[in-house]
C-alpha positions, 0 to 999 in steps of 0.5 A: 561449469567453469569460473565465469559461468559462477560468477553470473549465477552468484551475481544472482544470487547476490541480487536475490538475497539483497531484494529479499534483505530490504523487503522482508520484515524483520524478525521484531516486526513478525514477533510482534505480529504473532503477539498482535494475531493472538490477542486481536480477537479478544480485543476486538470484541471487547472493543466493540461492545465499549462502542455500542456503549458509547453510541447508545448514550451519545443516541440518547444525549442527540435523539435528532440525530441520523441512525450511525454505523458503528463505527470501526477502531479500538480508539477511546477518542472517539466518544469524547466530547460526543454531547453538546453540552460537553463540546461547548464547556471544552471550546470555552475551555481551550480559551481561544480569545474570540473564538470561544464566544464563536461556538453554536449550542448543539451538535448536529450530524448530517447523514450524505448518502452516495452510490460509493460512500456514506459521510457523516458530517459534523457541525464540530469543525464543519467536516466528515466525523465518519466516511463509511465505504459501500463497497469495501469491507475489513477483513472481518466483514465490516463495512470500512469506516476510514476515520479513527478518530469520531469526535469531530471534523477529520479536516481543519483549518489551522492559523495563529489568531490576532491574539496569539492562540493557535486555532484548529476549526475541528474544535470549533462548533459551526452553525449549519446553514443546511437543515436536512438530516440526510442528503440522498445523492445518485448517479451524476447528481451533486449536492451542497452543504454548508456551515458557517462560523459567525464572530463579532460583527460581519466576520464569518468562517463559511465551509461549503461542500460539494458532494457527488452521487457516482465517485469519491472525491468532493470539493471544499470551498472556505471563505474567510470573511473580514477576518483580517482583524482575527487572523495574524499573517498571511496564511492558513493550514488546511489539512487532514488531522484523524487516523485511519483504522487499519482494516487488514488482519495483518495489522502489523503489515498494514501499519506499516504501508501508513505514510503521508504524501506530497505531490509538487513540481513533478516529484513525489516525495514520502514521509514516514516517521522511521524513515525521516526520523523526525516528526514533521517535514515542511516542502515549500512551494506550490503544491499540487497535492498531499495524502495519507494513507493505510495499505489499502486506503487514502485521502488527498488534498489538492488545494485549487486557489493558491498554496505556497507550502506542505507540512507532512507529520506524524504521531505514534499511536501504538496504544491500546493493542495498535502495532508499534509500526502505526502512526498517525498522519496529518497532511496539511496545505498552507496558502495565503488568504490574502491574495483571495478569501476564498480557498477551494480544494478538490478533496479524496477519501476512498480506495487506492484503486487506478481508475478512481485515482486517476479520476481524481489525479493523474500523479494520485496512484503514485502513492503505491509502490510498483517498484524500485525508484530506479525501475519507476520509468519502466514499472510505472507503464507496465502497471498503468498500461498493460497490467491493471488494464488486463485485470480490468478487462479480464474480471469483466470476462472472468470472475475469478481472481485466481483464473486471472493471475493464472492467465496473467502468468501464462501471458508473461511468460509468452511475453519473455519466451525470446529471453527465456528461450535464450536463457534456457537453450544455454542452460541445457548446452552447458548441462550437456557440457558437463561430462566433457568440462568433468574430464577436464577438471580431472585431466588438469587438476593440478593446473587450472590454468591449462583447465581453463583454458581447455574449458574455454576451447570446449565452449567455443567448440560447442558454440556456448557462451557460458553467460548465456543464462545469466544475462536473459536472466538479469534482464528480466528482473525489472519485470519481476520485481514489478509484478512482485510490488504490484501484487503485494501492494494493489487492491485489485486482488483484495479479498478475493479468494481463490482454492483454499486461499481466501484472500489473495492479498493475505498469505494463504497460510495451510499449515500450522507448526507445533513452533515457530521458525525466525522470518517465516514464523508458525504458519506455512503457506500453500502457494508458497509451498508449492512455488519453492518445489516447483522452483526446486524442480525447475534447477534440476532439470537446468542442470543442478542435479548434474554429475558435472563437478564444480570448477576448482576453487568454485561452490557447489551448485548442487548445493545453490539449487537446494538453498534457492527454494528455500530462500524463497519460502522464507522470503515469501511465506507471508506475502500476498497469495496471490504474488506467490500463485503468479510465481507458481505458475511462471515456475511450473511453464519454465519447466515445460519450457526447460524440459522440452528444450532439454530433450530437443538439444539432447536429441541433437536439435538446435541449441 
């Protein structure tokens, strides 16, 4: 294997090791998880039975009230100001000028029940207090609960008022204007809500929603009443303003995929406080929409009537036994209230799942990362038009996960055979090279350019080119790290179990060690495991294992076949499971393939 021939491989090789520099955790951010991991369980009952305590009261204090879930979280905001009596002595309290006379005498709750969700709607700040998924449940079997914090509205209106006071509408008690304590909606049915905020004389804040029995999203219209005199300026804020609860077991990988989003002029830009080392960001100009998000959960503002700016922002909220990666995002999305008194939005809370997004929004499942930006024109209709679809079809055919990856890999590798093929062909000709390329390592060890030269006669004897391998290889790259993005990232594997693997989104961890090791931690995983053999196997049968020595001057390429697996074991051991069973699979047929082109160019056959 002369110098060129090394010089592809260690190309590789320096690719791999920079994708998996810039996409494994850190090792602070795995100590902190195996701190996390060990104290969860105990947090989370202790937590529990501190919410069960406080529904119990807050039960007491509203007997009018609909039967609540318990809700998720360890957050202690979510039982202030639970009683009437206690919300209008704290909104006379903030001393918002005219606003505080504005403030209706009781806390009412609104139960809308749909096909995909239940919302609990709040008089306080005429918003969802809880949206409850039907079809989606945490790692622990509880059904999602997207909202952290339960005191008052997730959305609010923010403006300066005339006298100088910052007003959020989350703080303000509205009278409802529908008297029904649970609306009951299914298939294409819709139905309306609405709350109203009367201040003196003819001025009014009205909130109307639109719910929908068979998706997601649901409309907002506000009208703001004669409330120029109330108003300083020309614009108001409407945004989302809770956290959302974490609801992956790795709570430390699910903080981190949390960020807030904005959509304008065909671009998508991300806010995440590490990241943008700041807590707040402004984009000015028409927005078309803004979200946040966990790993697997979002919502989205996309503002109907005018908008003229975003403001994206972020609080820290590693307390209370959160990851030091979790932070809460707000998204809001300024408009003027002068050009119409009536502000529509199309508003989205659920799963970050491509149908129902881009039922929403074409640009909505943006948001989940397929990808390198410089691969995007690529990944972005492989995922949209060829993955998710077999999935989609697929899972109507098969109801194993498993089964499908397993399908999924077999497919891909037909799809790459001619670059493979090409690939390997030159791998097994080069292999059997290696004797003569030895012979002449040996002839001309003392003059390596007489070295190289015979060994470049030899390849052009034989017909090799001795970067055959290399560039099929390369060439397949945006295609892995594709799949290598979607797998981790995408819902559609979320919680299905395959083997010993109980969720293909989770590591599928089968080994506990008595200590733990840098990167990979004190667990191994079972797919990994057996990718990194299969991996070992298949640079054996390229030729690692081959007698041939190494140019002069070059490295070992023994020793790369060694070191490969085992980068990949610690690269991957506390990925999804389901990303290292498809790469288990593609290994164990690019060793079929290998083997069978091994035996046809050593038995003489085309090569």
């Amino acid at each position: 294997m002369d110098r060129n021939t090394v010089t592809g491989l260690l190309l590789i090789f320096v690719i791999t090791i920079a994708w998996a520099w810039f996409t494994m955790p850190s090792e602070e951010e795995l100590a902190r998880r195996q701190a996390e991991q060990a104290t969860q369980d105990s947090i989370a009952a202790a937590q529990a039975e501190q919410q069960s305590d406080s529904l119990i009261a807050a039960n007491q204090d509203t007997a009018n009230q609909t039967d609540r879930t318990e809700p998720q979280g360890d957050d202690s905001e979510q039982t202030e100001n639970q009683g009437s009596p206690i919300i209008g002595e704290t909104q006379r309290e903030l001393n918002m000028g005219a606003f505080s006379a504005a403030s209706f005498a009781d806390t009412v709750y609104t139960m809308v029940q749909t096909e995909k969700y239940s919302i609990e709607m709040t008089n306080l700040g005429a918003g969802p207090s809880r949206i409850i998924l039907k079809d989606h449940q945490t790692w622990d079997q509880q059904q999602v609960q997207m909202i952290r914090n339960t005191a008052h509205s997730a959305y609010s209106l923010g403006f300066l008022s005339s006298q100088n006071f910052n007003i959020e509408t989350d703080k303000l008690v509205f009278e409802p204007l529908t008297e029904t304590e649970t609306i009951e909606i299914s298939g294409g049915e819709s139905a309306e809500l609405s709350y109203r905020l009367a201040l003196e004389g003819d001025s009014e804040l009205i909130f109307n929603y639109t719910f929908f029995g068979n998706q997601y999203s649901y409309n907002l219209d506000i009208r703001l009443v004669n409330m120029q005199d109330y108003i300083s300026g020309t614009n108001v804020d409407f945004g989302w303003t809770a956290a959302l609860n974490l609801t992956e077991q790795d709570r430390a990988q699910d903080a981190q995929a949390t960020a807030a989003y904005v959509f304008a002029g065909g671009e998508l830009e991300k806010f995440q406080v590490p990241e943008a080392e700041q807590t707040e960001q402004r984009i000015n100009g028409t927005i078309d929409w803004v979200s946040t998000r966990s790993r697997f959960f979002g919502t989205y503002i996309k503002p109907v009537t005018n908008s003229n700016a975003a403001i994206l922002r972020g609080e820290d909220m590693a307390q209370g036994g959160l990851p030091e990666t979790y932070y809460r995002y707000q998204a809001a999305v300024q408009s003027s209230y002068v050009q119409s008194n009536e502000l529509s939005y199309e508003l989205y809370s659920g799963p970050l799942r491509y149908y129902d997004l881009n039922q929403f929004d074409e640009h909505a499942y943006d948001v989940v990362e397929i990808g390198y930006a410089i691969f995007r024109w690529f990944a972005d209709p492989l995922v949209r038009y060829l993955i998710i679809p077999f999935f989609a079809f697929g899972s109507s055919l098969v109801s194993n996960y498993g089964i499908l990856i397993i399908l999924f890999g077999v497919i891909v590798k037909l799809l790459l055979f001619p670059l493979t093929q090409k690939s390997f062909k030159s791998m097994a000709a080069m292999k059997e090279l290696q004797p003569k390329m030895k012979e002449i390592q040996e002839k001309y060890e003392d003059d390596p350019q007489k070295q190289q030269k015979e060994t470049i006669a030899l390849y052009k004897k034989a017909g090799v080119n001795p970067l055959g391998g290399c560039l099929p290889m390369l060439m397949q790259f945006p295609i892995l790290i594709t799949l290598f993005y979607f797998f981790q990232n995408s819902m559609i594997i979320r919680q299905e179990s395959f083997l010993w693997a109980s969720d293909l989104s989770a590591p599928d961890y089968i080994l506990s060690l008595p200590f733990s090791l840098p990167v990979i931690g004190d667990q191994i995983a079972g797919f990994v495991l057996l990718m990194s053999v299969a991996m070992f196997f298949q640079s054996k049968l390229s030729g690692g294992m081959s007698g041939g020595a190494a140019p002069s001057g070059g490295p070992n390429m023994k020793g790369f076949m060694y070191l490969m697996p085992v980068i990949m074991l610690v690269v991957f051991n506390n990925f999804a499971a389901g990303l290292s069973l498809y790469y288990l699979v593609y290994n164990v047929l690019s060793i079929a393939q290998q083997a069978y082109i091994n035996k046809v160019v050593k038995g003489g056959g085309e090569g």
